[in-house]
C-alpha positions in Angstrom: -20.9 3.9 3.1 -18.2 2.3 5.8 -15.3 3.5 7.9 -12.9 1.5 9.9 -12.1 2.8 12.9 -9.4 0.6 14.6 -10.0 0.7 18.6 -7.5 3.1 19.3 -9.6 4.9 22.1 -9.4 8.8 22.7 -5.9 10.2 22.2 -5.3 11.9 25.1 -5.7 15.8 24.7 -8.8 18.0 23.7 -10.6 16.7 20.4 -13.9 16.7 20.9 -16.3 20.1 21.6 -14.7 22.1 18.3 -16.5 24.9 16.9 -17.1 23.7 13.4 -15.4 27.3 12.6 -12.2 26.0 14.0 -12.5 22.5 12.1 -13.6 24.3 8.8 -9.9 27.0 9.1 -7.9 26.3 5.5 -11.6 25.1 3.8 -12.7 26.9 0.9 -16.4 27.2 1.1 -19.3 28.3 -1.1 -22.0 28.7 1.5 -22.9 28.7 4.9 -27.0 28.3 6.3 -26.5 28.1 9.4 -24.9 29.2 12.6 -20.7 28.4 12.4 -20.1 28.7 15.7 -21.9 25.4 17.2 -19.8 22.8 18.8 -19.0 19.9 17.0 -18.9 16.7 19.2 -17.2 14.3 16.3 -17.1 14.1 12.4 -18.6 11.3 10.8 -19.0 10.3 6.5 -20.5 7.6 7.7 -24.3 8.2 8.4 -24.8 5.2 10.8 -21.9 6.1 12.8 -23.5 9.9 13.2 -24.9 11.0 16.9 -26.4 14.1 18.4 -23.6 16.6 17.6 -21.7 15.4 15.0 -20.7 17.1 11.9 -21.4 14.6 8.6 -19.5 15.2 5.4 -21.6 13.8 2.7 -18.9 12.3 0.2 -19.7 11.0 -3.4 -17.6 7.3 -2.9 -17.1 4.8 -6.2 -19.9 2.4 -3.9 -22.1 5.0 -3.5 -22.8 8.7 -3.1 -22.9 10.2 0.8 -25.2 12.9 0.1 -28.4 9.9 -0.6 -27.6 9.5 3.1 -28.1 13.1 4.5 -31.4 12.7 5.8 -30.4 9.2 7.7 -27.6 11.6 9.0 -29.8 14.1 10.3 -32.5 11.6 12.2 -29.5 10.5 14.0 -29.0 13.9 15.1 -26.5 15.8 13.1 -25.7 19.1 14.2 -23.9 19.9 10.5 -24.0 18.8 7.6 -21.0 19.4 4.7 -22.2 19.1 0.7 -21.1 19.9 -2.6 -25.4 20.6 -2.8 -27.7 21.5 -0.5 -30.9 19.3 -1.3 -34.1 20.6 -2.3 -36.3 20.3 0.9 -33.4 20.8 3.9 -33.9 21.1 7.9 -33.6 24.8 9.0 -32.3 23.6 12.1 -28.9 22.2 10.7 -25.8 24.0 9.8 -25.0 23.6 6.2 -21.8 24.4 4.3 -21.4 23.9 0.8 -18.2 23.1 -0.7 -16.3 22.4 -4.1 -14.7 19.1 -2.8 -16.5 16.8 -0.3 -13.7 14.2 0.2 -10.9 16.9 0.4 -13.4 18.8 2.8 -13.1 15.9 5.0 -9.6 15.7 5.4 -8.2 18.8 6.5 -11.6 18.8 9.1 -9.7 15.7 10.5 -6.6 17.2 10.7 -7.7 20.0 12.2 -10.6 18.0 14.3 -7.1 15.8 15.9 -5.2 19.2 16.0 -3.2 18.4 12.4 -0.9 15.2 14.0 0.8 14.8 10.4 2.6 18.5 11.0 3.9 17.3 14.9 6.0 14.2 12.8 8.1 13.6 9.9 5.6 12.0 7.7 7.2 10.2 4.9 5.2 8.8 2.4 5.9 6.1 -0.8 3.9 6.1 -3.8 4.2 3.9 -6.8 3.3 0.7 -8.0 5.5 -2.2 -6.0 8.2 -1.7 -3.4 5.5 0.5 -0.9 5.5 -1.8 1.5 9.2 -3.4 1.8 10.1 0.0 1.8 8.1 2.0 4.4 8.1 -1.4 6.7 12.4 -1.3 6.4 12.5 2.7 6.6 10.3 1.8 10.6 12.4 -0.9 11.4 16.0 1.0 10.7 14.9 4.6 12.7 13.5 2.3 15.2 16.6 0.6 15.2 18.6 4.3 15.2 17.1 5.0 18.6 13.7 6.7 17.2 10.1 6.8 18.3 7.9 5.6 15.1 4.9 4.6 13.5 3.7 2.8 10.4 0.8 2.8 8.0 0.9 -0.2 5.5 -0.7 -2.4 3.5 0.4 -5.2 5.8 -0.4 -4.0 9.6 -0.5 -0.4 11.3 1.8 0.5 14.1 2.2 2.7 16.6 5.4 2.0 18.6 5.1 -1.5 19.5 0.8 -1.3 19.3 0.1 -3.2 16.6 -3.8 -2.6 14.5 -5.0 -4.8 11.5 -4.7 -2.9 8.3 -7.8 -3.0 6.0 -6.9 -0.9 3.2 -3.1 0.4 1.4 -4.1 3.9 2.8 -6.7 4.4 5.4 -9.6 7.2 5.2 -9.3 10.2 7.0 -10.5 9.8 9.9 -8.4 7.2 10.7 -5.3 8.4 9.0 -5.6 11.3 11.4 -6.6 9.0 14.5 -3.7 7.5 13.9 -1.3 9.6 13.3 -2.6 11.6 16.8 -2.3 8.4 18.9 1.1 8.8 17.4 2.2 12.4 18.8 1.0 11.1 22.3 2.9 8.0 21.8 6.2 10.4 21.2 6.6 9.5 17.8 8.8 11.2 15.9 8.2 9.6 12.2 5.6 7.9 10.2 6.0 6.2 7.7 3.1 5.4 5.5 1.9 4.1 2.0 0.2 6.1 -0.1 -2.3 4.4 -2.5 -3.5 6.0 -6.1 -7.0 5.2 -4.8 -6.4 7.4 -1.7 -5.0 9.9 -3.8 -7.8 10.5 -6.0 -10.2 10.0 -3.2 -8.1 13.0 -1.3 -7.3 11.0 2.0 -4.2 12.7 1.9 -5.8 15.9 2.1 -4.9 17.7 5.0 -1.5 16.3 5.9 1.8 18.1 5.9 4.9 15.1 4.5 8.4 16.3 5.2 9.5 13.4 2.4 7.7 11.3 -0.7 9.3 8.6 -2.4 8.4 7.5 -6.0 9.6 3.6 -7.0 8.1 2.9 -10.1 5.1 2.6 -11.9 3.8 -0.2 -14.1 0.1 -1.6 -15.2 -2.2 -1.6 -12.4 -5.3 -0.5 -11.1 -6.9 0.1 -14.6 -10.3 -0.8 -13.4 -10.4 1.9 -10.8 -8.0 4.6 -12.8 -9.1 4.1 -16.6 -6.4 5.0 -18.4 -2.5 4.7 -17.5 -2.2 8.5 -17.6 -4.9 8.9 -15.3 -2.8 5.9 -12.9 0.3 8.5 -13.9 -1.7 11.5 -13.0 -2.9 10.4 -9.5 0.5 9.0 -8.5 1.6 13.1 -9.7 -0.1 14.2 -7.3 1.1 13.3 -4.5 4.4 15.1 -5.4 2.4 18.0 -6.3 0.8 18.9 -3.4 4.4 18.6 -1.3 6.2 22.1 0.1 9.4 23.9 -0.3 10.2 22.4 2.8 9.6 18.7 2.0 11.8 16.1 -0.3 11.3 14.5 -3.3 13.3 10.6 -3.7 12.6 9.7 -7.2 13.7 6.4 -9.3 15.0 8.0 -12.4 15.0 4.6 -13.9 11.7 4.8 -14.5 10.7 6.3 -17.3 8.2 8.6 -15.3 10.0 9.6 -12.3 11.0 12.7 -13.4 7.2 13.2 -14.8 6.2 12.7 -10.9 8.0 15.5 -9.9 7.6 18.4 -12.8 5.1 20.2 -11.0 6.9 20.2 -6.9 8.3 22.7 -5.0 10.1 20.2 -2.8 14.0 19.5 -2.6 14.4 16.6 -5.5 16.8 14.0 -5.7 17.7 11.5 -7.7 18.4 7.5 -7.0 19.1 4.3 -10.1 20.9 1.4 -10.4 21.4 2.2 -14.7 21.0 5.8 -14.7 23.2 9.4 -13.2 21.5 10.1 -10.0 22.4 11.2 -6.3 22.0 7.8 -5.1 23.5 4.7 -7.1 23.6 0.8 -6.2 25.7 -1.9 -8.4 24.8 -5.7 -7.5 28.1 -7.5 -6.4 26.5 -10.9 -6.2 23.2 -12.5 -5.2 22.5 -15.9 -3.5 19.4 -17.4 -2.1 20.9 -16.2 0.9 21.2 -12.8 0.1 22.9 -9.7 -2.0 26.1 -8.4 -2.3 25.8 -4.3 -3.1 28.1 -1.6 -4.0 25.2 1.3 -2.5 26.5 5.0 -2.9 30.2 3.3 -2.9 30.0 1.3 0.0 30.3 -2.5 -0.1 26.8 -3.9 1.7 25.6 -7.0 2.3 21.8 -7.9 2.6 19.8 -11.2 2.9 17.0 -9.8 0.6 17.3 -11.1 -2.3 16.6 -9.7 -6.2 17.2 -6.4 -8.4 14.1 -5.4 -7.1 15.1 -5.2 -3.4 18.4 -3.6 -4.4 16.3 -0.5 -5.9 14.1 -0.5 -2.6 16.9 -0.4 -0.1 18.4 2.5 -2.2 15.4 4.1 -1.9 15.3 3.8 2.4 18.9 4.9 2.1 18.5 8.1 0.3 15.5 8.8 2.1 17.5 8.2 5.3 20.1 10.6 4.4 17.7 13.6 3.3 16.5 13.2 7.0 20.4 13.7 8.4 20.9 10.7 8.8 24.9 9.3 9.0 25.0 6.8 6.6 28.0 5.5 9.1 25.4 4.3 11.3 22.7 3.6 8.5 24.3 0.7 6.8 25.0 -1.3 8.8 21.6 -1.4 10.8 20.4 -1.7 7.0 21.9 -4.7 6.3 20.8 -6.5 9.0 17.1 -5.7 8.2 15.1 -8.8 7.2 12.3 -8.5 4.5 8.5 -7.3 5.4 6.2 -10.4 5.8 5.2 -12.2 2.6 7.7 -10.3 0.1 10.1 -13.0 -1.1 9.6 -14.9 2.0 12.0 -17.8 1.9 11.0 -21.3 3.3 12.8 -24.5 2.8 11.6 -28.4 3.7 14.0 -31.1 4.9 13.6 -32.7 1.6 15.4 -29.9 -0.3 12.7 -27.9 -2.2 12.6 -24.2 -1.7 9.2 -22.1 -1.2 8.9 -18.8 -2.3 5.7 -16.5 -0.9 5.0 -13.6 -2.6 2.8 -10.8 -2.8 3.5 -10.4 -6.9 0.1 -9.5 -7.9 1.3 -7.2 -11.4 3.0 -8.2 -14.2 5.8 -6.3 -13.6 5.9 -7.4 -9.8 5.9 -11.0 -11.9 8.6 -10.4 -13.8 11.3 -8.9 -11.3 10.2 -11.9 -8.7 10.6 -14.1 -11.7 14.0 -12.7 -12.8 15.5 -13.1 -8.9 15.2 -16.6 -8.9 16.1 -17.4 -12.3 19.3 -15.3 -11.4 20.1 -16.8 -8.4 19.5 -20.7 -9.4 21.9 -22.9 -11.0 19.4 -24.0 -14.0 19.4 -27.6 -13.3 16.4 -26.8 -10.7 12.6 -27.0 -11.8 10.9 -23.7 -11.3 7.5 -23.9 -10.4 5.1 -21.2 -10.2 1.4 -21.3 -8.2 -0.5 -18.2 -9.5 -4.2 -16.0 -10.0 -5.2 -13.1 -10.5 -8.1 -11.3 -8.2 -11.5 -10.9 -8.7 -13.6 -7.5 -9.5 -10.1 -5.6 -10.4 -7.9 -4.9 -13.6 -8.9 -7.9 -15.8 -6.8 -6.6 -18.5 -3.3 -7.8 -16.4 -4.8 -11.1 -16.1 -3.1 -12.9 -19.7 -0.3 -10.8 -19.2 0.6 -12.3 -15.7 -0.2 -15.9 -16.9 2.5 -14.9 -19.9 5.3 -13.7 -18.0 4.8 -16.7 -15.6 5.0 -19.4 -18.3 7.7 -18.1 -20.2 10.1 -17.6 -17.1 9.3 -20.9 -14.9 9.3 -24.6 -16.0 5.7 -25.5 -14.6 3.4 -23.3 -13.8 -0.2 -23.9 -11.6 -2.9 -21.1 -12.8 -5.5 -21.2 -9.8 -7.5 -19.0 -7.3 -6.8 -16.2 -5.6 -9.1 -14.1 -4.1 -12.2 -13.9 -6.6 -14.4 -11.8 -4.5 -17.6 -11.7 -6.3 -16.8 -13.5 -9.8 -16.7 -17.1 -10.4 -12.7 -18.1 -10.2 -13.0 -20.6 -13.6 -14.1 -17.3 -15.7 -10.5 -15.5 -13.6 -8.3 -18.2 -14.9 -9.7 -18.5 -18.0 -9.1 -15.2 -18.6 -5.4 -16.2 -17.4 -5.1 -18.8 -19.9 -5.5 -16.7 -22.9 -2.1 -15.8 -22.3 -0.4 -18.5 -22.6 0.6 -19.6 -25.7 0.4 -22.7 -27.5 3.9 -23.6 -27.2 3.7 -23.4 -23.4 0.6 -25.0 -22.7 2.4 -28.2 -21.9 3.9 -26.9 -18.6 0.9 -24.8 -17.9 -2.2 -26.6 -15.4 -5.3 -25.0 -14.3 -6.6 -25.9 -10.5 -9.1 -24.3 -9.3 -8.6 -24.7 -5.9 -5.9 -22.8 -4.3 -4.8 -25.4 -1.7 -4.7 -28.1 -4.1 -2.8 -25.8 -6.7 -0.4 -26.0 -4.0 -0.3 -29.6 -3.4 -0.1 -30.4 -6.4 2.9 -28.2 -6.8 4.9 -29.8 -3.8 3.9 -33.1 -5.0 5.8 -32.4 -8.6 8.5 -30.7 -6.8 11.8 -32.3 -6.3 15.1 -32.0 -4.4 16.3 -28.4 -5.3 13.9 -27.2 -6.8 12.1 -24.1 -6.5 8.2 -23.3 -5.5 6.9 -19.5 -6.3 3.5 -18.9 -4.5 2.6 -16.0 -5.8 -0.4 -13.3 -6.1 -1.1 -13.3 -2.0 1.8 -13.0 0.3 0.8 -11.7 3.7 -2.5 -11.9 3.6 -3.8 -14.8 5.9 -7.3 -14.9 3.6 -9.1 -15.6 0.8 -12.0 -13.4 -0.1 -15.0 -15.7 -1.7 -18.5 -13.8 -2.3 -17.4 -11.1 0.2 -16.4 -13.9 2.9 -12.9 -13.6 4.4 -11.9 -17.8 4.5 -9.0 -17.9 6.4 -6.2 -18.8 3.9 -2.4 -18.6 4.6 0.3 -19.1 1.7 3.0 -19.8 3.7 1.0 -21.7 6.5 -0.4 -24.3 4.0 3.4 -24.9 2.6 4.6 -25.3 5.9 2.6 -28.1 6.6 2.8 -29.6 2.8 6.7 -29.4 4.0 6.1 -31.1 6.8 4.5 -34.2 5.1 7.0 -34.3 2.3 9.8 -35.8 4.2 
């Protein structure tokens, strides 16, 4: 079991020397051997992390199960140990507490632990299945922009201010979410913004934090291999909404067909945003070029330079979430419009020769389709569309025909090759690919193994106006072979194909 910890350093302030009373207040527990009142110098679900002092929450992860590690935790000195069991043969001379949830243990003990950061902001947290992190990177940049303190918790990067940490995961654990968030109050932020995953959601590293605001985008097919079953994917991204106050909001995209499921159960304020449907919030698009959209959002004529349907529908969702929290729209648009997008969503390169690259992060069918849909939109038709494309290893292989589908049938050429495979052999990913393509379009479609020469070969077939989509990757600066991190960079690679192709 594993925890990054970014090096953050000790938040200034009192953490350490708790009672594990006072970082136990809100837990239900079952029972207690043990003395409650010992000091507690850290908390630790990692058992090689653990020192003389610390308090170790034995969590059941999908890797591997935290309570096989309590005795490792206790020879490195554990003053307290928290369990859904109490082992047979246990050490008299450690406090044990036995509770119903582990993992939802564990986070409100690090909210309290960091004296509950998430209640001192205006956490506002996104859910669904694309748009997280355009939206909660444009909502930082435009209250930054209105004059605000702020900090960010992405899929792309974590910030805090201006302090910038190297995000690992959509959603951090619990430790750090709380780390982070503290560093945050003594920073004088006054908002977060942060994603929040359906894996952290069912692992409960939400637990323990108060959100003034959630935002719902949409949900489509993803994460089967973790979740199951859709419903369960439905269920988990419910629950976020769920567990929100009277006090908090509710942003919703009620042209989805479950955004009003998300919020059935909430006691929060709910509204309403579309582009097709009756809501509080509505945006029309005007126009869109390469270079940008024209919008009619909540009656006001706006101007962006993101581009695609997509964008339109995550810009109304930073809007209406900017307006639940007082802000004048007067001041919001136009700070909106001048907001570029969040690094390796639709990012936009061009060569001297004409040709036009596309990065993206599109790693869904759905994300596919509405990145897909912008271009062919936008372009004049007498352009080649071509599309470099995989799917990732050791996740939801049942996506994989369906992304190579939507990719042939809305580009002219279309390069099936590597993305991150992780621990399975890339051929057996593509292949996988393939047997979604049908026979009619297996005349544009080629398979290349290798990413870089996927890409070469694609700027190689590319001519004068036309358009390259490198999809499946977008920020990441990686490529994750048999659990090694290659440095690989999309847009880096292009650049310098560019640069050849004069």
């Amino acid at each position: 079991m594993s925890s990054f910890i970014p090096p953050l350093g000790e938040p200034k302030g009192v953490f350490n020397m708790k009672t594990l009373k006072d970082i136990l207040t809100g837990i239900h527990h079952t029972k207690v051997v043990g003395d409650m009142a010992l000091s507690i110098t850290d908390i630790q679900f990692d058992s090689r992390k653990v020192k003389p002092g610390s308090v170790f929450v034995a969590v059941s992860g999908t890797q591997s199960d935290g309570h096989s590690f309590i005795p490792n935790a206790i020879e490195s000195g554990a003053a307290s140990v928290v369990c859904e069991k109490i082992p047979d043969t246990h050490n008299p001379n450690v406090c044990w507490i036995v509770v119903p949830d582990s993992a939802e243990a564990l986070g409100i003990m690090a909210a309290n632990y960091f004296d509950n950061p998430s209640r001192k902001l205006k956490l506002i947290g996104i859910t669904g299945t694309n748009g997280k992190t355009t939206t909660v990177t444009l909502l930082y940049r435009l209250f930054r922009a209105l004059g605000y303190k702020c900090g960010l918790i992405s899929t792309v990067v974590y910030y805090i201010e201006d302090k910038t940490y190297d995000s690992t995961h959509t959603t951090p654990d619990q430790l750090v979410l709380n780390k982070l968030m503290a560093e945050m109050v003594t920073a004088g932020c006054e908002y977060c913004f942060m994603e929040v995953s359906s894996h952290a959601l069912s692992q409960k590293r939400t637990a323990g934090l108060q959100f003034a605001g959630a935002i719902f985008s949409n949900i489509t097919h993803d994460h089967l291999d973790y979740h199951a079953t859709f419903d369960n994917y439905i269920k988990a991204k419910k629950s976020f909404f769920d567990q929100l106050d009277g006090d908090a909001f509710a942003v919703i995209n009620v042209d989805d067909k479950n955004g009003r499921v998300m919020v059935q159960n909430t006691t929060a304020v709910v509204k309403t945003y579309a582009m097709r449907s009756a809501a509080d919030f509505k945006v029309k698009v005007i126009e869109s070029h390469f270079e940008g959209m024209h919008l009619k959002l909540d009656g006001q004529d706006f101007w962006t330079p993101l581009i695609g349907e997509f964008n339109a529908y995550n810009l109304l969702a930073i809007y209406s979430a900017a307006i639940m929290l007082q802000q004048d729209k007067n001041e919001v648009l136009p700070l909106l419009s001048s907001l570029s997008n969040a690094p390796g969503r639709f990012e936009t390169v061009r060569s001297k020769s004409g040709i036009t690259g596309i990065i993206d992060y599109a790693h869904t069918p759905d994300a596919l389709v509405n990145v897909l849909k912008a271009i062919n939109q936008i372009r004049k038709g007498n352009e080649q569309l071509i599309t470099v494309v995989g799917a990732g290893g050791n996740r939801d292989k049942t996506k994989r025909p369906v992304m190579a589908r939507v990719c042939v049938e809305n580009s002219d050429k279309v390069i099936i090759t590597s993305d991150n495979p992780r621990f399975e052999e890339p051929e057996d990913i593509i292949r996988d690919m393939v047997a979604g393509v049908e026979e009619k379009y297996k005349a544009k479609t080629l398979t290349i193994t290798n990413r870089l020469e996927a890409i070469k070969t694609a700027v190689m077939l590319a001519k004068s106006g036309d358009i390259i989509l490198i999809a499946g990757k977008g920020h990441e600066t990686y490529q994750d072979v048999k659990g090694v991190k290659h440095h690989f960079d999309d847009k880096e690679e292009l650049l310098k194909l560019f640069e050849m192709k004069r």
